[in-house]
C-alpha positions in Angstrom: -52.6 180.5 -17.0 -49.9 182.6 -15.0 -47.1 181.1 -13.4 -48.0 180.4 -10.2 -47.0 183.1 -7.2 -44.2 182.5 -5.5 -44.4 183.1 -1.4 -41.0 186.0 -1.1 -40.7 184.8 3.1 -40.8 180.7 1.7 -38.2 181.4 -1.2 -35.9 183.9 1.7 -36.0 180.9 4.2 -35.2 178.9 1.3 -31.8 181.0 0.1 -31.0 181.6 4.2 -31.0 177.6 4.1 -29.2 176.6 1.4 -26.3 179.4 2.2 -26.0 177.8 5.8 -25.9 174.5 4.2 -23.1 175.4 2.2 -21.4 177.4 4.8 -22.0 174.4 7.5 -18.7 172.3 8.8 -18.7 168.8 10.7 -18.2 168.5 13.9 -18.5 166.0 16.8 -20.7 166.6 19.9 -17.8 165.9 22.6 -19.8 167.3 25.8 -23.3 168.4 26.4 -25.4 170.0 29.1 -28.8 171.2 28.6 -28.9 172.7 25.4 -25.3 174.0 24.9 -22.7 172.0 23.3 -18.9 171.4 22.7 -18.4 170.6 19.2 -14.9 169.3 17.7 -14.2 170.0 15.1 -12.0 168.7 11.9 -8.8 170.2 13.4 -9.9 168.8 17.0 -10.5 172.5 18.2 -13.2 172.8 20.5 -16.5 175.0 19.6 -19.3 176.0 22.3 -22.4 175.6 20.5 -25.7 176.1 20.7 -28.2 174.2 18.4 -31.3 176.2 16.9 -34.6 175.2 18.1 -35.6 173.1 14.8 -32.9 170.9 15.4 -34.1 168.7 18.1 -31.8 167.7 20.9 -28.2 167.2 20.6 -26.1 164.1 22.7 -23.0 163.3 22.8 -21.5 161.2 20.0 -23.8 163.5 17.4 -22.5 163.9 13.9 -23.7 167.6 13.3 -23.5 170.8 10.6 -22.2 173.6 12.6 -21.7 177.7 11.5 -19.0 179.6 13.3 -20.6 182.8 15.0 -17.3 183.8 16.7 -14.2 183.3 17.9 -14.5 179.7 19.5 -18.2 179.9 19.5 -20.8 178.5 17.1 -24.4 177.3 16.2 -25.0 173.7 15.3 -27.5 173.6 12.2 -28.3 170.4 11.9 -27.7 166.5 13.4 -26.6 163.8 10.7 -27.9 159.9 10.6 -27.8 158.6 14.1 -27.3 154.8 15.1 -26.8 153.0 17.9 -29.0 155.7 20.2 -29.6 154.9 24.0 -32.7 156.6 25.0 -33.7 156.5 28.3 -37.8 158.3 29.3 -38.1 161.9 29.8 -40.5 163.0 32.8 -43.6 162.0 30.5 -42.1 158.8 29.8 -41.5 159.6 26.1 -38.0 158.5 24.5 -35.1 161.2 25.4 -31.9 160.2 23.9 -29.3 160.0 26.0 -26.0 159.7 23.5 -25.8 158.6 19.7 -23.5 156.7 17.6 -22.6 154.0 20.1 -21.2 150.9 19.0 -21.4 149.5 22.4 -22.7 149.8 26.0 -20.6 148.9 29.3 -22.7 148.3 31.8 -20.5 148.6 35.0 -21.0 146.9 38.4 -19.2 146.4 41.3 -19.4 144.6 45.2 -20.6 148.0 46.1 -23.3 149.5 46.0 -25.3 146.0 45.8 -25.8 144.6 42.6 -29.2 144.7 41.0 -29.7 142.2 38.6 -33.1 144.2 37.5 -31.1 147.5 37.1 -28.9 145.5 34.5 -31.7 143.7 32.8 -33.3 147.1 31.9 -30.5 148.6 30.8 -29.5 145.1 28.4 -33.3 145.4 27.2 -32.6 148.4 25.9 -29.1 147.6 24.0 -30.9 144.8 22.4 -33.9 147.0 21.2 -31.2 149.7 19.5 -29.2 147.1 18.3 -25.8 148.4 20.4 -23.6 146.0 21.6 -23.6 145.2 25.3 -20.9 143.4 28.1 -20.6 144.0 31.7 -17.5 145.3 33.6 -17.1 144.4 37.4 -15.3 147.0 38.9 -13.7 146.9 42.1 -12.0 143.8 42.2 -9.7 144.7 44.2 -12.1 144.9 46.9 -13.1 140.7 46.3 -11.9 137.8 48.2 -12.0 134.4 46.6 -15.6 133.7 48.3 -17.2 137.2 47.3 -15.9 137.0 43.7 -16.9 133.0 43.6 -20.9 134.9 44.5 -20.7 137.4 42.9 -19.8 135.0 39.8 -22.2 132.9 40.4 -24.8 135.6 40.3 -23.4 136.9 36.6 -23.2 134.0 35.4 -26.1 133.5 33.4 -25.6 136.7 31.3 -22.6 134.7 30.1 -24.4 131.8 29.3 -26.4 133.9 27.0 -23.4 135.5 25.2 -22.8 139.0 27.1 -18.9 139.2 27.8 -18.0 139.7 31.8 -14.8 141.8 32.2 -12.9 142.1 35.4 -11.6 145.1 36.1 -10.1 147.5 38.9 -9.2 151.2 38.4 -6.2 150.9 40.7 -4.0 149.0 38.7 -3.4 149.7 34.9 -2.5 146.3 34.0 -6.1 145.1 35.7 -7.9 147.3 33.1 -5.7 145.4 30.1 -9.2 143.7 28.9 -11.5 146.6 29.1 -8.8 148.8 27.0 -9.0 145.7 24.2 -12.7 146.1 24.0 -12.8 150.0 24.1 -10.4 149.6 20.9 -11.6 151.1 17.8 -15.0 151.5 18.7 -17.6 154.4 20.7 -18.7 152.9 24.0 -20.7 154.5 26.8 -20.1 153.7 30.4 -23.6 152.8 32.0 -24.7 152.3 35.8 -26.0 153.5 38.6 -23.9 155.7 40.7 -20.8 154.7 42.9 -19.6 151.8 41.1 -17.0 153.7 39.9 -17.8 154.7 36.0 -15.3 157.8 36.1 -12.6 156.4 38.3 -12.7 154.0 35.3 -12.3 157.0 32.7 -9.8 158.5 34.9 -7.7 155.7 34.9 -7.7 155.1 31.2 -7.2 158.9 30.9 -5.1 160.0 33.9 -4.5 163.5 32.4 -8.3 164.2 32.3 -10.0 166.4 34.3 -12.6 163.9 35.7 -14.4 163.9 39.6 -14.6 160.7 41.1 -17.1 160.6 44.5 -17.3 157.8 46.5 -20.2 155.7 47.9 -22.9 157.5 50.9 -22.2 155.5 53.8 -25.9 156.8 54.4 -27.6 155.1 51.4 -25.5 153.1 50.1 -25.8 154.4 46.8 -23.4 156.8 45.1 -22.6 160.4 44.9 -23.2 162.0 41.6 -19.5 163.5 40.4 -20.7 163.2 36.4 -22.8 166.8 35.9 -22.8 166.6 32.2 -22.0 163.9 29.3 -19.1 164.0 28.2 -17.0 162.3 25.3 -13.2 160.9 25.3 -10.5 159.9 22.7 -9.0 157.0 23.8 -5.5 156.7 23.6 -5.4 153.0 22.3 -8.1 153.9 19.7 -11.6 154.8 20.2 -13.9 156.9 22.3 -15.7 156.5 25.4 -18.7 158.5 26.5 -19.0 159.4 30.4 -22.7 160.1 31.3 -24.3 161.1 34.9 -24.6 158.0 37.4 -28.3 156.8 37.0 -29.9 155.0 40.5 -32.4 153.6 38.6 -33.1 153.3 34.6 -36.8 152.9 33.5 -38.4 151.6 30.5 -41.6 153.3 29.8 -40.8 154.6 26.9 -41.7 150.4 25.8 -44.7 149.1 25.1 -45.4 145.8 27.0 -45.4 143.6 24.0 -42.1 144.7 22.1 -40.4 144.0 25.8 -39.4 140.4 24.9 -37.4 141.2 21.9 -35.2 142.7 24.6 -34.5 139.3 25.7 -31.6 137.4 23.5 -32.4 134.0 24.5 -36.1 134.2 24.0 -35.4 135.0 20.3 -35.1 130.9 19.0 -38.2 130.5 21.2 -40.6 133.1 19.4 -43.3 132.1 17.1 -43.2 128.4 18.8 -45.8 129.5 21.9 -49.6 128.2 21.5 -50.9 131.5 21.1 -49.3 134.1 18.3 -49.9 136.5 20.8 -48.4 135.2 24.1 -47.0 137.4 26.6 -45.1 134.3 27.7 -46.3 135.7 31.8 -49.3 132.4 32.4 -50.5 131.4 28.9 -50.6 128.0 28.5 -48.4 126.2 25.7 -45.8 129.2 26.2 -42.8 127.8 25.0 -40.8 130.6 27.4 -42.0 129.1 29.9 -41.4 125.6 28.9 -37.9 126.3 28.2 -37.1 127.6 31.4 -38.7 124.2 33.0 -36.1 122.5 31.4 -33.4 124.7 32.7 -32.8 126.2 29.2 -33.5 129.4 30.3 -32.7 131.3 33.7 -35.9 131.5 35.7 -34.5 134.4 37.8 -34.4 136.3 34.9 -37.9 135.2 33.3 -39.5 136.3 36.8 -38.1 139.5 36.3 -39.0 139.8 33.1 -42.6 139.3 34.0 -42.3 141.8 37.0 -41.0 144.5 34.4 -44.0 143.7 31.7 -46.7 144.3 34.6 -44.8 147.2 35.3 -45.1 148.4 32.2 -49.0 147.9 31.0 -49.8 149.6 34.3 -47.8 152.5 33.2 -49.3 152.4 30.2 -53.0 152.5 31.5 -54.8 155.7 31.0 -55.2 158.0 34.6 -58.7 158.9 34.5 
């Protein structure tokens, strides 16, 4: 028999692809917006991007292949190996990532606007569940008495007890930001929260000769003005990078199904596989060994309530809209 035809438009896309590949540099997604990009590159020049459609969406903290187009402008070609993503839902409640690379997650909090314990159980769920690294920065410090830090403590207290670092910082001294610096060393971190508890006064006093907005908190609603438009990606002078994202008010999970939701919970981990049932939700089952822990004070029951708020929240999302 003949050699088998060859499609001409398959073996053109095929040469047009392996010339870009060779043609391709590395850069570093360093701010993002919609679909356009700022790329840095080798040389620590700055590139506006765009990424072709096969691509997929770029975030900050992206590894990527890009082709100069010109003069300061260029196409990004393709995204290398992620880890460490944080995804957060898109409108349809399917997984949008948010920024890539991350070695860890700061998840800031401060006297003001009112903590949410809820807020910060969501957003440790889903460090746990990408395997990123997680503490918690109070910010504002400065603003704290003995009696309101003693609460305020006392309330963050039992994500110390399960290993998650507390940092206490203020933005309006350097020497108060001496322990968040030592955990930024060497390593890519993103700043998460909800707005006005101060995540860019933080970058700006870490990087003072930045060009970063800082808002302050709506007497009206108590929550925070948005001064974060787009994501945006630092070099650290001590070593490392730190990502700046948009000030979230809330942070929702249903991008995850109702029964992977407790391996977002560290201290339930020695605890699995001991329930009754193989298949317990740990919410009412009997024999739940979640459950019995937290009886015996082994496990916060605060945060086991909320865990079972957040499940139901979750399988009614998930039920079909007829």
């Amino acid at each position: 028999m003949g050699a088998a035809r060859r499609h001409p438009v398959r073996q053109a896309r095929r040469r047009e692809e392996h010339g870009e590949a060779r043609s391709t540099r590395p850069g570093l997604v360093i701010r993002q917006h919609g679909q356009k990009a700022v790329v840095e590159d080798g040389q620590g020049h700055e590139i506006e991007c765009t990424a072709r459609k096969r691509v997929g969406r770029v975030v900050c903290g992206d590894r990527v292949r890009w082709q100069p187009t010109a003069p300061g402008q260029g196409v990004i070609l393709a995204i290398e190996p992620r880890h460490g993503v944080l995804t957060r839902p898109d409108p349809r409640g399917r997984a949008r990532p948010l920024a890539a690379n991350l070695d860890q997650a700061l998840i800031v909090c401060a006297p003001e606007p009112p903590l949410s314990e809820a807020l910060i159980d969501r957003y440790l769920v889903i460090t746990e569940l990408m395997d990123i690294d997680a503490a918690l920065v109070v910010n504002k410090t400065d603003l704290l008495d003995d009696a309101t830090r003693d609460a305020l403590g006392n309330r963050l207290a039992v994500y110390a007890r399960i290993g998650y670092e507390l940092l206490w910082v203020n933005s309006r001294e350097r020497g108060a930001l001496a322990p968040l610096v030592e955990r930024l060393r060497n390593r890519t971190s993103i700043l998460v929260g909800q707005s006005g508890v101060g995540k860019s006064s933080l970058v700006r006093a870490l990087l003072p000769e930045a060009d970063i907005r800082v808002g302050a908190v709506s007497d009206a609603t108590g929550l925070g003005r948005h001064t974060t438009t787009d994501t945006r990606l630092y070099h650290l002078p001590d070593g490392g990078d730190i990502i700046d994202s948009p000030g979230v008010r809330d942070f929702h999970l249903w991008h995850i199904a109702p029964g992977d939701l407790h391996r977002g919970y560290r201290e339930f981990r020695p605890l699995l596989g001991q329930c009754r049932f193989h298949n317990c939700r740990h919410i009412s089952e009997p024999g739940c060994a979640v459950a019995a822990a937290a009886d015996r004070g082994e496990i916060d029951p605060d945060r086991l309530a909320r865990y079972r708020a957040l499940y139901r929240q979750l399988g009614e999302a998930a039920r079909p809209d007829y």
